[in-house]
Backbone as CSV, one residue per row, in Angstrom:
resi,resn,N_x,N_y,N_z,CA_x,CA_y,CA_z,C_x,C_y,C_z
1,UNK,0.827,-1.188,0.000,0.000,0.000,0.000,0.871,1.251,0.000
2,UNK,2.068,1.439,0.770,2.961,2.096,1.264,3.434,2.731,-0.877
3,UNK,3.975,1.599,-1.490,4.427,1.601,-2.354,3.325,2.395,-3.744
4,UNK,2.043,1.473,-3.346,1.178,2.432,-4.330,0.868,3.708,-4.068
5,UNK,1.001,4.535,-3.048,0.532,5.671,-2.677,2.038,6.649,-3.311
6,UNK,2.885,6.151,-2.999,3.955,6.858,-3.786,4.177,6.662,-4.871
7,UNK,3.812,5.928,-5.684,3.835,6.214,-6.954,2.566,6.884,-7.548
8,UNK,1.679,6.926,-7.036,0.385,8.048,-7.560,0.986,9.754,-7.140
9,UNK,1.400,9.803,-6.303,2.303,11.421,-5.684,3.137,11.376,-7.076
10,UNK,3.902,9.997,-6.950,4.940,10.679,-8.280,4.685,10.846,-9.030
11,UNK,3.685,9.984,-9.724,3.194,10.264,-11.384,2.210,11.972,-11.130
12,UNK,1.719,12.093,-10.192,0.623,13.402,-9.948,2.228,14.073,-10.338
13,UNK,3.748,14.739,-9.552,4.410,15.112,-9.415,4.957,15.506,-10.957
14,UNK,5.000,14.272,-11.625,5.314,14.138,-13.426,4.261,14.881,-14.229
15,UNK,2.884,14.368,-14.056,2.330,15.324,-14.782,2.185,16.875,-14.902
16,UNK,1.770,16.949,-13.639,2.006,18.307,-13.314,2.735,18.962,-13.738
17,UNK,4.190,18.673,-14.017,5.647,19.159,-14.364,5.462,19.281,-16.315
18,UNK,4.420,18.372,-16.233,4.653,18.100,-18.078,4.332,19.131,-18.891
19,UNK,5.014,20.064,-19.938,4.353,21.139,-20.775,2.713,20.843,-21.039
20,UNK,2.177,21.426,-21.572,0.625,21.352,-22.039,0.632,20.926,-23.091
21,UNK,0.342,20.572,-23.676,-0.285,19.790,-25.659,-0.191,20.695,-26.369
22,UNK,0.621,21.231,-26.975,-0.074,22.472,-28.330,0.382,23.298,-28.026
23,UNK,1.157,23.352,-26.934,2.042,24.774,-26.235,3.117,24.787,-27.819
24,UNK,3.006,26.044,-28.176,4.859,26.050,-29.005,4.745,27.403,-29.829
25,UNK,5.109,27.532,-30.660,5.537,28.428,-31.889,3.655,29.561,-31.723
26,UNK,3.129,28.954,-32.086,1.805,29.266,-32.335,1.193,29.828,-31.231
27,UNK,1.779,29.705,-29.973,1.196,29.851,-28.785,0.470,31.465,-28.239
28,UNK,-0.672,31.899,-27.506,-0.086,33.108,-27.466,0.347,33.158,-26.019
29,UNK,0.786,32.713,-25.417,1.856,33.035,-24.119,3.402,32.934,-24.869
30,UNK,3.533,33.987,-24.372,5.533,34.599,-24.732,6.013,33.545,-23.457
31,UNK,5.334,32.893,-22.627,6.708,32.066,-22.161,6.964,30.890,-22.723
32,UNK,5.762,30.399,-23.522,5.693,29.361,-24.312,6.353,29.388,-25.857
33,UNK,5.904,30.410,-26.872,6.333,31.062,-27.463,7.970,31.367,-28.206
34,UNK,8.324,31.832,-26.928,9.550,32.528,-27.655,10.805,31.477,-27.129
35,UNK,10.316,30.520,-26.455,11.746,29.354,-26.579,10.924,28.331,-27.845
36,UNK,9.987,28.223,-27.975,9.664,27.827,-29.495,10.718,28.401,-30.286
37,UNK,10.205,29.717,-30.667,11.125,30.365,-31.637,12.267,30.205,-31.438
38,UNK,13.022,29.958,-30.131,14.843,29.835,-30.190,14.939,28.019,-30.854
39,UNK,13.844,27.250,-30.520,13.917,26.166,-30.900,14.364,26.183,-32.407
40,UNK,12.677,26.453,-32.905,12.483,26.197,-34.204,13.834,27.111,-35.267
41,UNK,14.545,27.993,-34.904,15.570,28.673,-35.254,16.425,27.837,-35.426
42,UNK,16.990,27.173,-34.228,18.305,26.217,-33.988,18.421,25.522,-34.457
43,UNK,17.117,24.594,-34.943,16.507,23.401,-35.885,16.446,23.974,-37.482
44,UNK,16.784,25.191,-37.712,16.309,25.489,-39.077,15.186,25.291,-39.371
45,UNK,13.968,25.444,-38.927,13.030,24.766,-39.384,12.128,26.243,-39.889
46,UNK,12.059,25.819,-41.786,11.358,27.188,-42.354,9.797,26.857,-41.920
47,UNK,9.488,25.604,-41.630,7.994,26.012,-41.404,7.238,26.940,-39.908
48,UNK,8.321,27.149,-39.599,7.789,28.089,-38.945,8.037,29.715,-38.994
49,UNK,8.290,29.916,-40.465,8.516,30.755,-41.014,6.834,31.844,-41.081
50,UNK,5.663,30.993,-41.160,4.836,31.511,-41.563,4.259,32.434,-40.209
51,UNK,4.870,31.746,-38.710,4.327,31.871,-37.865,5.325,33.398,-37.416
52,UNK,6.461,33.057,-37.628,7.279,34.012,-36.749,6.806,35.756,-38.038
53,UNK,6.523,35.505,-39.555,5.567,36.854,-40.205,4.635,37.230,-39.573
54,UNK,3.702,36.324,-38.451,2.703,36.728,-38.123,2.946,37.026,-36.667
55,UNK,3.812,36.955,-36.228,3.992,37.591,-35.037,4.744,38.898,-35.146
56,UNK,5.374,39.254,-36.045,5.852,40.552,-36.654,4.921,41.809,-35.608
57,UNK,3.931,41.463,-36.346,2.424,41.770,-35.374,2.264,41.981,-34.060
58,UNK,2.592,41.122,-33.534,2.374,40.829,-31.855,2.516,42.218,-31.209
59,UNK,1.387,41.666,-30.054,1.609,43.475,-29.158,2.771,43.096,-28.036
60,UNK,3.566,42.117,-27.886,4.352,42.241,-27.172,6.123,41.941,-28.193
61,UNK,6.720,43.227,-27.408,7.882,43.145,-28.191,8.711,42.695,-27.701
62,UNK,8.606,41.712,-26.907,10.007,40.332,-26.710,9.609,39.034,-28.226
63,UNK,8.190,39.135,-28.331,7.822,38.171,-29.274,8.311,38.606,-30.582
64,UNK,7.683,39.971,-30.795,8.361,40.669,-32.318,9.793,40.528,-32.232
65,UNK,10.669,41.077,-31.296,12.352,40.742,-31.437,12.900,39.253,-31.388
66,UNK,12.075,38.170,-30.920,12.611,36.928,-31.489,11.817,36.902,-32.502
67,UNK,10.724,37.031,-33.483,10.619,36.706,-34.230,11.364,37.889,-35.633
68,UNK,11.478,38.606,-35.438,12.140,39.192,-36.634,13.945,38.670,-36.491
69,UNK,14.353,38.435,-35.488,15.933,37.648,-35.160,15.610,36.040,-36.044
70,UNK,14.487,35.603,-35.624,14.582,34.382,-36.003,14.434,34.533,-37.792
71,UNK,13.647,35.230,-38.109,13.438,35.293,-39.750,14.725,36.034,-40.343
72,UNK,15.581,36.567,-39.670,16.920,36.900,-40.000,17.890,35.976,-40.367
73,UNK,18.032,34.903,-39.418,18.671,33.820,-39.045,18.699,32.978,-40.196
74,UNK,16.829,32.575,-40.210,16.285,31.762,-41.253,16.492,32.262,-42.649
75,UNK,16.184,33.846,-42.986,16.317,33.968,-44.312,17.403,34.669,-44.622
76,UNK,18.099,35.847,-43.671,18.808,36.740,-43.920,18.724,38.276,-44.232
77,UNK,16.910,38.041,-44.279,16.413,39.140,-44.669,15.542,39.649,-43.233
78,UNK,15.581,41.010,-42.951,14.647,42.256,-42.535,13.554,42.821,-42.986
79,UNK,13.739,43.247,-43.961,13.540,44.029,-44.778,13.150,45.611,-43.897
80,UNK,13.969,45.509,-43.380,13.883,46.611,-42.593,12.622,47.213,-41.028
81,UNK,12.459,46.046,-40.810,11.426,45.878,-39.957,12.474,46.010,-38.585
82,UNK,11.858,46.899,-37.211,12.436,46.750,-36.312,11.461,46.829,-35.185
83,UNK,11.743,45.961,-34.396,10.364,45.776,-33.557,10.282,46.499,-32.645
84,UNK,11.065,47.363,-32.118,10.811,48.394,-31.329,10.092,49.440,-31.952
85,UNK,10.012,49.936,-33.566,9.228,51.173,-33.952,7.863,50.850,-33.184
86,UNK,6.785,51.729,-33.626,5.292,51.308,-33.469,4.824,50.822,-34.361
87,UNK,3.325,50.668,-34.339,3.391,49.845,-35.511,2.796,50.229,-36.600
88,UNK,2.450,51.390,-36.966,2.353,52.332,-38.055,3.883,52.181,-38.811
89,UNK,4.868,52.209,-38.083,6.117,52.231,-38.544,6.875,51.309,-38.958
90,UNK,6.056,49.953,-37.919,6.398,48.779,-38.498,5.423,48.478,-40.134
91,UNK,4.246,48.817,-40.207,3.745,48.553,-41.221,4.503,47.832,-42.684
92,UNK,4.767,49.226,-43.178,5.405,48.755,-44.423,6.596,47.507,-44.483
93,UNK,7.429,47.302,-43.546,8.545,46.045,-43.288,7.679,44.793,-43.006
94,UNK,6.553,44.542,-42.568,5.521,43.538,-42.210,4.581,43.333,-43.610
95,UNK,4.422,44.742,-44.214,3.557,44.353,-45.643,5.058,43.443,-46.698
96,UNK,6.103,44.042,-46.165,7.264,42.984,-47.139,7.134,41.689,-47.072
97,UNK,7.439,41.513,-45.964,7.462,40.297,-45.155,6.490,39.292,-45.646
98,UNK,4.923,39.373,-45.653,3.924,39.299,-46.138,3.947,38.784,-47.521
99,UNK,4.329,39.812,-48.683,4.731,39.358,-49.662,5.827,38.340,-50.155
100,UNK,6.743,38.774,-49.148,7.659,38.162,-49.471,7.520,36.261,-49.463
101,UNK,6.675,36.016,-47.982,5.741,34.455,-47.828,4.987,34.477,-48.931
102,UNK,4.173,35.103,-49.422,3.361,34.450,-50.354,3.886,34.206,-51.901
103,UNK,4.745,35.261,-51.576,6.001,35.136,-53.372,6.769,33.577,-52.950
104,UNK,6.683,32.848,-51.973,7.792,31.448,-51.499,6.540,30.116,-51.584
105,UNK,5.238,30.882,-51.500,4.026,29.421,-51.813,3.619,29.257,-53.268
């Protein structure tokens, strides 16, 4: 009995600890989020290319500065987008960006 009761604590202990399902790239929590993006960067991985254009967007700018770092990384290109402007200012570098994904499908 001794033995089954501690292993229900531990497995409760494991789950608990376990990320959530669907947490990643797509997420909108920045704590989930933006180690995605250092992931999916490190991995090369362009499919998450579509995600880190659309966070260009984002109202929080830890998310916009890994994602315009990461589409740097990935493509080499800016196009002059900096995520600290506002976003009137970001506009036109995000309408590139934009084009620039749909000129690659």
């Amino acid at each position: 009995m001794k033995y089954a009761s501690g292993l229900i604590v531990l497995s409760m202990l494991i789950v608990g600890c376990a990320r959530p399902v669907g947490r990643g790239i797509a997420d909108d929590d920045a704590s989930f989020k933006i180690p995605a993006i250092k992931s999916a960067v490190s991995e090369k991985n362009a499919k998450a290319i579509p995600q880190l254009v659309e966070d260009l967007d984002s109202e929080d700018a830890a998310v916009r500065f890994y994602a315009i770092e990461g589409l740097r990384r990935l493509t080499g290109e800016t196009f002059g987008y900096r995520f600290y402007d506002n976003e009137a200012d970001r506009r036109e570098a995000v309408e590139k960006w934009k084009q620039w994904l749909e000129a690659q499908q």
